[in-house]
GUTILUM-720494 format. One line per field, with one value per residue (C-alpha): z, y, x. Coordinates in pm, 1 decimal, always signed. Layout:
N
w: Z;... $
v: Y;... $
u: X;... $
This chain:
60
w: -4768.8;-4463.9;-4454.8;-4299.0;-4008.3;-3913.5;-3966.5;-3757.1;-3474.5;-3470.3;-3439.9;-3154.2;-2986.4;-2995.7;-2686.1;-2727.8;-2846.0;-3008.4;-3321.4;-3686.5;-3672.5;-3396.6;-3571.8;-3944.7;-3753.3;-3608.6;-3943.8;-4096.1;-3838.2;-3884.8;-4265.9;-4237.8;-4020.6;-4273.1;-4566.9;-4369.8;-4291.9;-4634.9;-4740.8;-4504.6;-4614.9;-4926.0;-4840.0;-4953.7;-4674.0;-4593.9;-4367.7;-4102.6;-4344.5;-4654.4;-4485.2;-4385.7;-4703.8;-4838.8;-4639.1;-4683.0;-5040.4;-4997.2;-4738.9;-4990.4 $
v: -463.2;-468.9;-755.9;-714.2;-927.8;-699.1;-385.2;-592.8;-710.3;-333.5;-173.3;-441.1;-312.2;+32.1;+189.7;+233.8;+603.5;+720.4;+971.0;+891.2;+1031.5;+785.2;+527.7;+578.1;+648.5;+283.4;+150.4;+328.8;+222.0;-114.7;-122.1;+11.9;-262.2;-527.8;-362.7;-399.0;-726.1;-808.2;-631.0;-853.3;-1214.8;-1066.1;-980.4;-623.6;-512.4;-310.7;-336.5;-100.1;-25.2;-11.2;+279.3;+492.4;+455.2;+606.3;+849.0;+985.9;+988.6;+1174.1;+1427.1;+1556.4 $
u: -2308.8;-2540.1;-2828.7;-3163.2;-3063.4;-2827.8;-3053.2;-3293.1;-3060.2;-2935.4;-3301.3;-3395.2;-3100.0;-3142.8;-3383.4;-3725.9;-3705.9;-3395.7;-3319.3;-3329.0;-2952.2;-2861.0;-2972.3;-2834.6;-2515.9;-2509.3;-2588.1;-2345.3;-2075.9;-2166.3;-2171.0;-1815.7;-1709.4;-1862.2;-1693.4;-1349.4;-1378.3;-1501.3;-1165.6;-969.5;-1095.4;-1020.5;-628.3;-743.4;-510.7;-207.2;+77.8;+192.2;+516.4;+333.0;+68.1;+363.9;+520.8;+254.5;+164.0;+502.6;+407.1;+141.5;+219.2;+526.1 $
């Protein structure tokens, strides 16, 4: 999950006219990157062997 801070920080960063797109894209980009690194303290991880593994599952 995203905090205000971070909506904040991202909106002071942004230039002083830019698209509603451009800017739910950033959020969104930065939401995923706090979800993965929520997953990773977590151990909600996989390895390099485990990800081929499956893809080989699933690409039968």
């Amino acid at each position: 999950m995203i905090t205000k801070e971070k909506v904040l920080q991202t909106l002071k960063e942004m230039p002083d006219q830019f698209s509603i797109d451009d800017l739910m894209d950033k959020l969104i980009l930065i939401n995923k990157i706090e979800i993965g690194i929520d997953q990773v303290s977590k151990g909600e991880t996989f390895s390099s062997e485990e990800a081929k593994k499956m893809i080989k599952e699933w690409s039968k």
